[in-house]
C-alpha positions as CSV (number, residue, x, y, z in Angstrom):
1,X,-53.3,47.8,-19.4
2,X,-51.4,50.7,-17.4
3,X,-49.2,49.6,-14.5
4,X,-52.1,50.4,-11.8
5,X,-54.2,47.9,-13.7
6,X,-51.6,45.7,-13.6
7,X,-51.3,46.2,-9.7
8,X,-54.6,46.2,-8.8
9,X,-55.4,43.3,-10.6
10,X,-52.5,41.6,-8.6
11,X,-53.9,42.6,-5.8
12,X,-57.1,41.3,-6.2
13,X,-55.3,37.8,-7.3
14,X,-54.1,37.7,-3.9
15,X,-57.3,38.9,-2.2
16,X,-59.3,36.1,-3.8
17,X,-55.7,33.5,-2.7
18,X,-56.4,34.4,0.6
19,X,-60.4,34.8,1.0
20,X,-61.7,32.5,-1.2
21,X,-62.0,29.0,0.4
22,X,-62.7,30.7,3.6
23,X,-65.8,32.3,2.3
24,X,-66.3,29.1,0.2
25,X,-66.3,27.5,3.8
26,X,-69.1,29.9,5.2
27,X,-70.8,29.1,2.0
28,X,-71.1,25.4,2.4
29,X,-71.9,25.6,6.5
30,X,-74.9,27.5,5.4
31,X,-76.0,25.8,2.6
32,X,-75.0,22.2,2.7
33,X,-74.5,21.9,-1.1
34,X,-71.1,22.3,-2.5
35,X,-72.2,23.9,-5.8
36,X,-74.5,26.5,-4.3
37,X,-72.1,27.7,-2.0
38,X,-68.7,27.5,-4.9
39,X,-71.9,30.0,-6.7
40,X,-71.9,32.2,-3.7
41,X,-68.2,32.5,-3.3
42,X,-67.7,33.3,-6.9
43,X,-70.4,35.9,-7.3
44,X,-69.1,37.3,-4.3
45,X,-65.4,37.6,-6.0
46,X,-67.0,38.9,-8.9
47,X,-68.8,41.4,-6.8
48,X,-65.7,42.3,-4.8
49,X,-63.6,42.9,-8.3
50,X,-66.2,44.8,-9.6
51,X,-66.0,47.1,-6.9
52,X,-62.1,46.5,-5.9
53,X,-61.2,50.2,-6.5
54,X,-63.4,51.3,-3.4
55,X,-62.9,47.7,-1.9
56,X,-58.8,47.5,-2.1
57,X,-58.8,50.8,0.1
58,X,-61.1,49.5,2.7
59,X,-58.8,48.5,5.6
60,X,-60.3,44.8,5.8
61,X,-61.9,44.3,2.3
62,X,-62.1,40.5,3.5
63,X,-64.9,41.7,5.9
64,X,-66.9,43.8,2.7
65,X,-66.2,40.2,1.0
66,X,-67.7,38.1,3.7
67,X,-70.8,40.3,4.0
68,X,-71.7,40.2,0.6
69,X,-71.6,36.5,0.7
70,X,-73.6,36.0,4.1
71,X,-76.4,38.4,1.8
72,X,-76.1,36.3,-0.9
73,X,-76.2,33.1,1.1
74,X,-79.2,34.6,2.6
75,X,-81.0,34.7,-0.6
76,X,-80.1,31.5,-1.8
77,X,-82.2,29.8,1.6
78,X,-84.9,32.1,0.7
79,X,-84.9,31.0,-2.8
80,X,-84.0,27.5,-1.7
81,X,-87.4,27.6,0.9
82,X,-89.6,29.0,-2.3
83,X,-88.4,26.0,-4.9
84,X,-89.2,23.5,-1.6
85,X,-93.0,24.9,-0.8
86,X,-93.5,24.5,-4.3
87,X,-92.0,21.2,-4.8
88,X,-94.1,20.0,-2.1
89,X,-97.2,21.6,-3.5
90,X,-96.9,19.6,-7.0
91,X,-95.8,16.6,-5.5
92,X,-98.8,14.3,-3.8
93,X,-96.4,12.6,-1.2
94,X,-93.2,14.0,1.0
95,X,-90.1,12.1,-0.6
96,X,-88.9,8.7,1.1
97,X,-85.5,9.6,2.9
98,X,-82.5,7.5,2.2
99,X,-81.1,5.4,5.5
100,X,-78.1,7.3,7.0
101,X,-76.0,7.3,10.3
102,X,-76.5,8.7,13.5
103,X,-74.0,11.3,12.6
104,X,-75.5,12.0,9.4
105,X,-79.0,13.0,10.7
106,X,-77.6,14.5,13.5
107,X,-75.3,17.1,11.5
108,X,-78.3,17.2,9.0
109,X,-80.4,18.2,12.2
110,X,-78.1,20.6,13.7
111,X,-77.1,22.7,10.3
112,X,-81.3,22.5,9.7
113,X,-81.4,24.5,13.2
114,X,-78.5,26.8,12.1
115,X,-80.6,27.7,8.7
116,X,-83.5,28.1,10.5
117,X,-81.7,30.7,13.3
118,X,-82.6,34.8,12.3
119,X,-80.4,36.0,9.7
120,X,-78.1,37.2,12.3
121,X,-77.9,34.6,14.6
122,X,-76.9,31.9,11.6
123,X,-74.3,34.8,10.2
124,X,-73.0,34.8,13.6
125,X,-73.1,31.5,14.1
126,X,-71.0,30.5,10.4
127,X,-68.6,33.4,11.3
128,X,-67.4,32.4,14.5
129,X,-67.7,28.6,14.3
130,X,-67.0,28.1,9.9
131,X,-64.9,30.9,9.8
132,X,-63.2,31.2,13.2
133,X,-63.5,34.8,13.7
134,X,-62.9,36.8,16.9
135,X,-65.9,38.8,18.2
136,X,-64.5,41.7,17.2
137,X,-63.9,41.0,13.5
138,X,-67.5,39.8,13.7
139,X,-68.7,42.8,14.9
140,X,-66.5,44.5,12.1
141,X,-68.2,42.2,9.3
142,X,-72.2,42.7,10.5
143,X,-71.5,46.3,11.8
144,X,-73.2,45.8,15.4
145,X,-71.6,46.4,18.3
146,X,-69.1,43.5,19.8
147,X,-71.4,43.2,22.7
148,X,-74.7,42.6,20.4
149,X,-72.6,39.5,18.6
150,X,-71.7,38.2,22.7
151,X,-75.3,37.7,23.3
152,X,-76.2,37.0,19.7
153,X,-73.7,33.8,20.3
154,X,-75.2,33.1,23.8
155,X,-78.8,33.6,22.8
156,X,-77.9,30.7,19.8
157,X,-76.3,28.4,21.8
158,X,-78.8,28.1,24.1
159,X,-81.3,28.1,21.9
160,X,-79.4,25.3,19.8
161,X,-78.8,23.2,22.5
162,X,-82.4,23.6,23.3
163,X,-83.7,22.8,19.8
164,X,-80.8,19.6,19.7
165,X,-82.0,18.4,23.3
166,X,-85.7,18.6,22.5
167,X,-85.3,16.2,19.7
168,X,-83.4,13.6,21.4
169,X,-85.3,13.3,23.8
């Protein structure tokens, strides 16, 4: 190992320190299931080092990182909503839900709504409410313009609190 191997692979040790439980956070916002999202955040690391030579020169490689996991997220709800229409074509009956709180059903109900958003909206939504990023670094993550993510967040709340009022009523 030369001393830029040595270096780089520093470098990406503190990359991965200071990205990975934020992305791990996105991760479980979207998907409610703490070991699908710790397999998002750790293919996405594995993605990022495989490509850390073009990544480490990028001048905010945590925003490359974060894409790559809202894509992989992505397909894990697509893959999720395949194995579920399946499911529910083998199985003669709908399963029996367990009791739960109020709070329970309603966080169930409102990261349902946030799953269900266009991919987008719900990337939108994880980065500026999971992640607690700025309009700007959104922007900088999904590559749209700062004032497409302003009424990408107005459009969703609206149409959040419309979907969370509708079924309380």
């Amino acid at each position: 190992m030369t001393g830029d191997d040595v270096a780089a692979t520093t470098m990406f040790g503190e990359f991965v320190d200071s990205e990975f439980s934020n992305i791990l956070a996105l991760a479980i916002a979207a998907l409610g299931d703490r070991d699908d999202a710790l397999d998002v955040a750790q293919e996405t690391m594995a993605r990022t080092f495989d490509r850390w030579d073009d990544v480490s020169t990028m001048d905010r490689p945590g925003a490359w990182a974060r894409r790559v996991a809202l894509n992989l997220v992505t397909d894990s709800l697509r893959r999720r909503t395949r194995r579920h229409r399946l499911e529910s074509r083998l199985r003669a009956q709908p399963p029996i839900a367990d009791a739960e709180s109020d709070t329970d059903a309603w966080d169930r109900h409102f990261w349902a709504e946030v799953v269900a958003l266009p991919d987008r909206q719900r990337d939108v939504v994880l980065l500026h409410y999971v992640d607690d990023l700025a309009v700007a670094d959104i922007a900088l993550v999904l590559d749209v313009p700062e004032g497409t993510i302003k009424s990408d967040l107005s459009r969703t709340r609206a149409s959040l609190r419309a979907a969370i009022e509708g079924s309380t009523s």
